[in-house]
C-alpha positions as CSV (number, residue, x, y, z in Angstrom):
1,X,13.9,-57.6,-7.0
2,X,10.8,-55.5,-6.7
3,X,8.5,-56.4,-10.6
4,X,7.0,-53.1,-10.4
5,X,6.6,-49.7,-8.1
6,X,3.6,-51.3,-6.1
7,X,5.5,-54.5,-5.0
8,X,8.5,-52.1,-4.6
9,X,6.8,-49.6,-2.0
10,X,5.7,-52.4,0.1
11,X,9.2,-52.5,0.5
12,X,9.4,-49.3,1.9
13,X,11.1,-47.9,-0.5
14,X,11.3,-45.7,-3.3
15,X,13.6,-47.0,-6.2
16,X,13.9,-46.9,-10.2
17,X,11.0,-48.8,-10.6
18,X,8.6,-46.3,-8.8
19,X,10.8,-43.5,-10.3
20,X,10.3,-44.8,-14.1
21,X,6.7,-45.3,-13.7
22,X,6.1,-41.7,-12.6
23,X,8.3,-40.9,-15.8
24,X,5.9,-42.9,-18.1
25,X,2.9,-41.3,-16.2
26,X,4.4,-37.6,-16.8
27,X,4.3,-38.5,-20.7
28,X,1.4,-40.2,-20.9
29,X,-0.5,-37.1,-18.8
30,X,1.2,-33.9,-21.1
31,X,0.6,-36.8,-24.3
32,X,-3.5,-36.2,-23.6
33,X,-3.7,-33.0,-22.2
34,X,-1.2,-31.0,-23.6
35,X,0.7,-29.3,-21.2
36,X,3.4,-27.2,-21.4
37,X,7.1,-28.3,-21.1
38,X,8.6,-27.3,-17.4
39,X,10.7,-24.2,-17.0
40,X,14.0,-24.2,-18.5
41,X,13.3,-26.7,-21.4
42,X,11.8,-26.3,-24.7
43,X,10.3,-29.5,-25.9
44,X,9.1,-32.3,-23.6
45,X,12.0,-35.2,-23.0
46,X,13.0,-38.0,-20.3
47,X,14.7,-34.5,-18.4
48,X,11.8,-32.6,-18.5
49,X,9.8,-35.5,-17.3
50,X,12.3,-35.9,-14.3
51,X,12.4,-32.3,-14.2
52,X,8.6,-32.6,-13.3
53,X,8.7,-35.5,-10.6
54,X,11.6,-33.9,-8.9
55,X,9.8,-30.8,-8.3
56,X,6.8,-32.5,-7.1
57,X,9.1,-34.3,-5.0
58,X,10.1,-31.3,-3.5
59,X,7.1,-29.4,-2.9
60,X,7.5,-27.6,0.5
61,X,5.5,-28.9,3.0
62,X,4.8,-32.2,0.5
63,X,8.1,-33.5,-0.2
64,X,7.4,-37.3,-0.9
65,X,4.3,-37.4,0.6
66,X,2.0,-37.9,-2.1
67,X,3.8,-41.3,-3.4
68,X,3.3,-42.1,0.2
69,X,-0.7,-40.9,0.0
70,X,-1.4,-42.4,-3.2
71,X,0.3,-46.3,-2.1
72,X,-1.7,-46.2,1.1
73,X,-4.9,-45.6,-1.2
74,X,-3.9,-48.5,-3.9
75,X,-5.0,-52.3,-4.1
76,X,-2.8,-52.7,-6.5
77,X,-0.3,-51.6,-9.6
78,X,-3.6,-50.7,-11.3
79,X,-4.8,-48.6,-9.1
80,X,-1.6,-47.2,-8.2
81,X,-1.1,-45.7,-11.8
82,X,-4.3,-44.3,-11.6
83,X,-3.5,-42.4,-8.1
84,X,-0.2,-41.6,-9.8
85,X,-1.8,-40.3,-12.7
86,X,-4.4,-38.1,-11.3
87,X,-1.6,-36.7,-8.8
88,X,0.5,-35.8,-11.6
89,X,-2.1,-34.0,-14.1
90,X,-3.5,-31.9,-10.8
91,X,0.2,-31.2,-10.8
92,X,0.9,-29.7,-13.8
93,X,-2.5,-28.0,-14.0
94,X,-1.4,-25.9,-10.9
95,X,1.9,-25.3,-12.6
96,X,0.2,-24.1,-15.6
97,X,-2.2,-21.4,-14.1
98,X,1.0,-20.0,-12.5
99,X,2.6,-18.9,-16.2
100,X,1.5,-15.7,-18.1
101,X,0.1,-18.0,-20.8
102,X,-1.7,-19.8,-18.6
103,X,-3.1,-16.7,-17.1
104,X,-3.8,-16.3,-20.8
105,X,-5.6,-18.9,-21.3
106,X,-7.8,-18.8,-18.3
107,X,-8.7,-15.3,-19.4
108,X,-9.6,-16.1,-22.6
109,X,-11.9,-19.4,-21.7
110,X,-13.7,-17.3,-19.3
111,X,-14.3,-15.1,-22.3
112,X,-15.5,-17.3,-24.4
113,X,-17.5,-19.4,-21.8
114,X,-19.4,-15.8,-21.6
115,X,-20.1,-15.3,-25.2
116,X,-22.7,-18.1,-26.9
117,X,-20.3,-17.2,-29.8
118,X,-18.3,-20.0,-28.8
119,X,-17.7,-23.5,-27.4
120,X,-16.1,-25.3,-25.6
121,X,-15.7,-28.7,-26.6
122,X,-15.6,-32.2,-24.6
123,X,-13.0,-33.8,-23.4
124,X,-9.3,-33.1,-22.8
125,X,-7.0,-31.1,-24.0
126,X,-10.0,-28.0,-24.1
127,X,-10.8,-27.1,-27.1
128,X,-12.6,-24.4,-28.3
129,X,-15.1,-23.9,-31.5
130,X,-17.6,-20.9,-33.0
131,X,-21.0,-22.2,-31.7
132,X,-22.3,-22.7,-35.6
133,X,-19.1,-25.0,-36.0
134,X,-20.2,-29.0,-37.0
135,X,-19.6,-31.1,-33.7
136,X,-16.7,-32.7,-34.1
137,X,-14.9,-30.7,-35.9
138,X,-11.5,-30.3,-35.1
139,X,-8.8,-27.7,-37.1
140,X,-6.3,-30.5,-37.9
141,X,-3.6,-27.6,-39.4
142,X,-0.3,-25.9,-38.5
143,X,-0.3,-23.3,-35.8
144,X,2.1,-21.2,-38.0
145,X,-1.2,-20.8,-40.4
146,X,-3.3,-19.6,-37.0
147,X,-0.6,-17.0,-36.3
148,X,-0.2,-15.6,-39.9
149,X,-4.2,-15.5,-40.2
150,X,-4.4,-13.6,-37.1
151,X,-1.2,-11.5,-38.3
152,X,-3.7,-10.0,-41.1
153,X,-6.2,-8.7,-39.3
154,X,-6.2,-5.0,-38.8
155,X,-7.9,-2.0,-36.7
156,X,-7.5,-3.9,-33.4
157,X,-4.7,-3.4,-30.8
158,X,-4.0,-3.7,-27.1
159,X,-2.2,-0.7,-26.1
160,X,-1.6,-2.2,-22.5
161,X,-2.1,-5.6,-20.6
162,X,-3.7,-5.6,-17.3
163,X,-2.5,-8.8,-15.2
164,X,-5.2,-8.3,-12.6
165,X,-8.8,-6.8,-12.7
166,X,-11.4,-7.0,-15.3
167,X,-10.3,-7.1,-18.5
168,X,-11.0,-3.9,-20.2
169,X,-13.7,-3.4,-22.9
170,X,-11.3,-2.6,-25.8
171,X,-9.3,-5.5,-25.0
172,X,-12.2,-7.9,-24.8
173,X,-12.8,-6.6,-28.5
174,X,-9.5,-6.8,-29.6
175,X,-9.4,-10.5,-28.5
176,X,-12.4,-11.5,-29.3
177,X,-11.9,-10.0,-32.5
178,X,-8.4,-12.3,-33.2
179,X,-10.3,-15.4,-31.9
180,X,-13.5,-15.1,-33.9
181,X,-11.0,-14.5,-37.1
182,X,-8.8,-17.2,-36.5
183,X,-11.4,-19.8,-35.4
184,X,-13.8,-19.2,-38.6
185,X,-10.6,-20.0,-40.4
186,X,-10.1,-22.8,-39.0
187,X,-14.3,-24.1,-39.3
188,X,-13.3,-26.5,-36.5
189,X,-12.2,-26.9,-32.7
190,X,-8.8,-25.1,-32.0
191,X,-7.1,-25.8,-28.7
192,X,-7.1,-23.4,-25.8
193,X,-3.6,-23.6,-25.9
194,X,-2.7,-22.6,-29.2
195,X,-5.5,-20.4,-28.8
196,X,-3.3,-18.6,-26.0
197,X,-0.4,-19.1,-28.5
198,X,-2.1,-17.2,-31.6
199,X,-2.9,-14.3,-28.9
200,X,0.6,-13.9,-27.5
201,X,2.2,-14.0,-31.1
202,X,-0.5,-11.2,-32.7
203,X,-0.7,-8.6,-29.2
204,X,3.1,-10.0,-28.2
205,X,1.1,-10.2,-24.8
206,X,3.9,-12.1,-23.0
207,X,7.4,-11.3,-24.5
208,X,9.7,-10.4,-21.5
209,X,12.0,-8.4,-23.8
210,X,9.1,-5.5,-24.3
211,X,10.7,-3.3,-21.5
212,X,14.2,-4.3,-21.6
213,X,15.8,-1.4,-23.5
214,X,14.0,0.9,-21.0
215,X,13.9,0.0,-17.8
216,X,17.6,-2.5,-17.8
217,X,19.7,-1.2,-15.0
218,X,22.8,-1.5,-17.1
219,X,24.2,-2.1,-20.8
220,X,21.6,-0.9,-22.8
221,X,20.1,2.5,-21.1
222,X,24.0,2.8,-20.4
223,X,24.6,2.9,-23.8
224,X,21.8,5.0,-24.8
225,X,22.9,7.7,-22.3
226,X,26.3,7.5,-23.8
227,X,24.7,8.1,-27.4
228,X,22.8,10.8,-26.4
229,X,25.6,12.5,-24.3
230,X,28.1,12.6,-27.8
231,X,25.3,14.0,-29.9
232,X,23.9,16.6,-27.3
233,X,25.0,19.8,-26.6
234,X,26.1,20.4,-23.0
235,X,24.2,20.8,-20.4
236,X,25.3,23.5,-18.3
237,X,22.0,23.6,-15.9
238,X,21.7,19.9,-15.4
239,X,18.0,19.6,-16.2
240,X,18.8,16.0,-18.1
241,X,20.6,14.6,-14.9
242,X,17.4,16.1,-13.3
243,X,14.8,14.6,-15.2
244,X,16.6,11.3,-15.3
245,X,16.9,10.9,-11.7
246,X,13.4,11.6,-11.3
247,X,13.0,8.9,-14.0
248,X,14.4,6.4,-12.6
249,X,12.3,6.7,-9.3
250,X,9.1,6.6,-11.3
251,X,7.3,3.7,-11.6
252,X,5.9,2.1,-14.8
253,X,2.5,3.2,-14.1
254,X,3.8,7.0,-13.1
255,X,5.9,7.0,-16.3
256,X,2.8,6.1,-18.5
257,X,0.8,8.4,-16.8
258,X,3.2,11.4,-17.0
259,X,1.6,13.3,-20.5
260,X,-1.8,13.1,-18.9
261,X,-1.0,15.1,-15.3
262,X,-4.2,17.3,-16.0
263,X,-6.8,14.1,-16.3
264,X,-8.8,12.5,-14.2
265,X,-8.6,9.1,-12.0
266,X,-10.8,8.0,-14.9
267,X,-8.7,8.7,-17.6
268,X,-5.9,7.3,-15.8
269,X,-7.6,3.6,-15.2
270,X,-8.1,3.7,-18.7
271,X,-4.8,4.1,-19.8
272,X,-3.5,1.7,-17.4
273,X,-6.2,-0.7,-17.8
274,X,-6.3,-0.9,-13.5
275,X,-9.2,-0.2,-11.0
276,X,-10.3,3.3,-10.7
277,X,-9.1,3.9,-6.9
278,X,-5.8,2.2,-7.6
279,X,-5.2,4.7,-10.7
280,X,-6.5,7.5,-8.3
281,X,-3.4,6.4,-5.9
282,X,-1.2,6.0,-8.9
283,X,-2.0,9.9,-10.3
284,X,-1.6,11.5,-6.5
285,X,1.9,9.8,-5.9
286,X,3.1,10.8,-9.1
287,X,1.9,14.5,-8.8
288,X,3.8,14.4,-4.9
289,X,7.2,12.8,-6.5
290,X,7.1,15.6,-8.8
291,X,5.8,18.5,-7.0
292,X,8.6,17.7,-4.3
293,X,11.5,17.0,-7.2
294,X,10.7,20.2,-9.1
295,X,10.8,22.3,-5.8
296,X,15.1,22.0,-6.1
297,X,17.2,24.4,-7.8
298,X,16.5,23.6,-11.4
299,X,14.2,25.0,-14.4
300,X,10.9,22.8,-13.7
301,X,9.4,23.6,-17.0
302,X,13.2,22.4,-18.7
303,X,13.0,19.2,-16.6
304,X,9.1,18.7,-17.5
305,X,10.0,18.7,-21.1
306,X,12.9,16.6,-20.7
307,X,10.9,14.1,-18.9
308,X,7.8,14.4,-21.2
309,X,10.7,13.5,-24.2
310,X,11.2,10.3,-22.3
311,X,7.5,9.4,-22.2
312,X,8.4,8.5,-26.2
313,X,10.3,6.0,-25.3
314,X,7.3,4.2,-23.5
315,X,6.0,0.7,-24.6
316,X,3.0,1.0,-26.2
């Protein structure tokens, strides 16, 4: 009977005692560096951990291989925890950068890694402190208190979030305003992650819900419809099935942009926080879509106004 997973691989095989030790690594990597539970659980536990080594032992075109990589690279049960180890924390830092928060986070500590404001503090998980903080210090204190601090500040918002591109001016201010706030508060080190946390909570950067009632297929813009059709008078031209049919081919970008028809490209990559060109594209399609949808037998300044009421529906 194999003592441990290095005397068991010489074996050939890969059994409990490999398996558990991957299971103690998992906890003794997120322990330190604070990672993020896997999809589909909550709070870290034995199933999340197994959760983790199953889908590293699935990775497509890795499968089992790095077990394999690391125990041809090993003296010893030593040194195999250590290959194990490093394997499994470049792991979940690749699983990390590919969630919104930790496309948060990374935004964020390139922000501050720009601004002599702050820093960034040794060792792991990253930390990050105002520049005139004492070394060492470290904010020792409930997130809650972060995310209520942050709650009363006022005069900032984000009115849209750009997942690609620079990140616009006024939302560089409105972030760096909420971290500068909420790390003189706390007069010490906060980690990046509950730095992402405390920005997600106060801009509600990452709720999935935002655009449910509006763009659902079914159930709730059903029932909506169904509202507005008992309270409405009738309709005798159509121009609401018109304007919703165009609706629903209109993109989130064309929706948002529908008030400002008369501005520029510019004014467009402002509003939706993209590259100039790409708004430019964005502004022409939409003015096709609706020079071609208006051209049918219908009022086009009834079906404009219809449309422009749905525009105050729109997610801020």
């Amino acid at each position: 009977m194999a003592s441990g997973a290095f005397e068991e691989l010489q074996t050939g095989e890969f059994g409990p005692a490999t398996f558990d030790l991957l299971r103690r690594l998992v906890h003794q990597v997120r322990r330190a560096s604070g990672f993020p539970p896997p999809e589909g659980h909550t709070v870290w536990s034995d199933d999340a951990a197994y959760d983790v080594i199953r889908a590293m032992l699935s990775q497509e075109g890795a499968g089992q291989r790095f077990v394999t990589v690391c125990f041809a690279q090993a003296a010893d049960e030593a040194s195999l925890e250590r290959l194990f180890l490093t394997s499994i924390k470049n792991f979940l830092i690749d699983e990390a950068k590919k969630t919104p928060r930790g496309k948060l986070r990374r935004r964020i500590a390139r922000l501050m890694n720009e601004d002599t404001a702050y820093r960034k503090s040794s060792g792991s998980p990253p930390r990050w402190a105002l520049s005139d903080h004492a070394e060492g210090a470290v904010w020792q204190g409930d997130l809650d208190d972060l995310i209520a601090q942050a709650a009363r500040v006022t005069g900032v918002g984000i009115t849209r979030w750009n997942h690609s591109g620079p990140t616009p001016q006024q939302t560089v201010h409105a972030l760096k305003t909420i971290l500068l706030c909420v790390l003189q508060y706390a007069q010490g080190a906060v980690r990046e992650e509950d730095l992402a946390k405390v920005l997600e909570a106060r801009f509600e950067l990452l709720a999935p819900t935002r655009f449910t009632a509006l763009y659902a297929d079914e159930g709730t813009v059903a029932e909506l419809v169904d509202q507005h059709a008992a309270t409405a008078a009738p309709d005798p031209t159509g121009v609401d099935g018109v304007a919703e049919d165009i609706w629903q081919r209109l993109s989130p970008n064309e929706r948002l942009l529908l008030p400002s028809l008369d501005e520029d490209a510019h004014h467009a990559a402002q509003l939706l926080e993209i590259r100039q060109n790409h708004a430019a594209a964005v502004l022409a399609n939409l003015k096709t879509t609706l020079r071609t949808a208006l051209s049918a037998d219908s009022d086009p300044h009834a079906v404009m106004t219809a449309l422009l009421a749905r525009c105050g529906d729109v997610p801020s």
